[in-house]
C-alpha positions, 0 to 999 in steps of 0.5 A, a space after each residue: 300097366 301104368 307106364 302103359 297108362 301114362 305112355 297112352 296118355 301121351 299118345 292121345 295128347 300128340 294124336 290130338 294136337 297133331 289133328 288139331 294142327 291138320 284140321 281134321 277135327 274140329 277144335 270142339 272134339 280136338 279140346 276133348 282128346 287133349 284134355 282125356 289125353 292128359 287125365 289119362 297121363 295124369 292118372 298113369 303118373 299118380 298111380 306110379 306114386 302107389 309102387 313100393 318094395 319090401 325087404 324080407 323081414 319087413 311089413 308095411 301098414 297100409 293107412 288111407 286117410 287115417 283109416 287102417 286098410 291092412 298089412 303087407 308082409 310078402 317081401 317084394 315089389 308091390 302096388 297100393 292105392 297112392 293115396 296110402 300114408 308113409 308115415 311110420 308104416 314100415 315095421 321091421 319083423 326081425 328077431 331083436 335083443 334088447 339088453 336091460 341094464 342091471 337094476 338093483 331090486 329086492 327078491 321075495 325075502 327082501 334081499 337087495 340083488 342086481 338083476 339083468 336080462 336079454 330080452 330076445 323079441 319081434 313084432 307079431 302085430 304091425 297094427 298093434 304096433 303103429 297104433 297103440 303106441 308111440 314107439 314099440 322100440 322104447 315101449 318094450 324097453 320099458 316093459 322088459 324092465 318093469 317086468 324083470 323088477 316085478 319077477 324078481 321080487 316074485 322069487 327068493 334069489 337062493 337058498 329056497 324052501 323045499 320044491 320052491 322055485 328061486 331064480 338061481 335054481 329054477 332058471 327055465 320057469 323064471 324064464 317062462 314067467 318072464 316071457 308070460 309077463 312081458 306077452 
């Protein structure tokens, strides 16, 4: 369609000038045709600007004027308002490790241990991530470590109290209070 819009643009232009130069309009209605010949054409190539592609797993925040307007998330050819903010508007949904390196904290009892973890993780919210920080990358980075230094001293390293939870031993909740502490 707007390949359409620009090649009827241009049409109208040449229809225009080609009257003009035989005189069968006058130059009053000849000026016209030229000039809404080259609005049309100027508005077919501002809305080519508005196409973009999206790869599985990707999204792109759609922003007019600073505004938030939405998110696309269906992979393929797409069109928008040209006028959409390219910056820092296409967001990755793939499925990220994030290795922390080991930090050296003090269990429940006041133990010193080192501690590590994989932090498997993806972006749920395009808006949220955009938005409310600088970069969701580093901003779960930091969070994944401050969680993982706040669970370990929530939990004895070993040798617990009868039915008490330890993070050698109760491996599926130390990681369920992870994953409730880093949501």
């Amino acid at each position: 369609i707007n390949i359409a819009i620009v090649l009827s643009g241009l049409a109208l232009m040449i229809f225009a000038i080609t009257e003009l130069s035989n005189r069968h309009v006058s130059v009053g209605v000849g000026l016209f045709l030229l000039f809404c010949g080259l609005v049309v054409k100027v508005t077919g190539i501002i809305c080519l600007v508005g196409h973009f592609t999206l790869q599985p797993n990707e999204a792109r925040v759609l922003i007019l004027f600073g505004a938030y307007r939405g998110t696309v998330r269906h992979s393929g050819f797409h069109w928008g308002n040209p006028f959409y903010s390219r910056i820092r508007t296409r967001i990755s949904l793939r499925t990220r490790n994030f290795n922390s390196e080991k930090l050296k904290v003090n269990d429940k009892r006041g133990n010193p241990i080192e501690i590590a973890a994989v932090v498997v993780w993806r972006v749920a919210d395009t808006a949220q991530a955009v938005f409310d920080v600088d970069d969701y990358g580093s901003y779960v980075n930091i969070q994944s470590e401050s969680a993982i230094r706040h669970l370990a001293s929530a939990y004895a390293y070993d040798h617990g109290e009868a039915d008490e939870t330890t993070l050698r031993s109760g491996t599926d909740e130390v990681a369920g209070a992870l994953k409730e502490e880093l949501q």
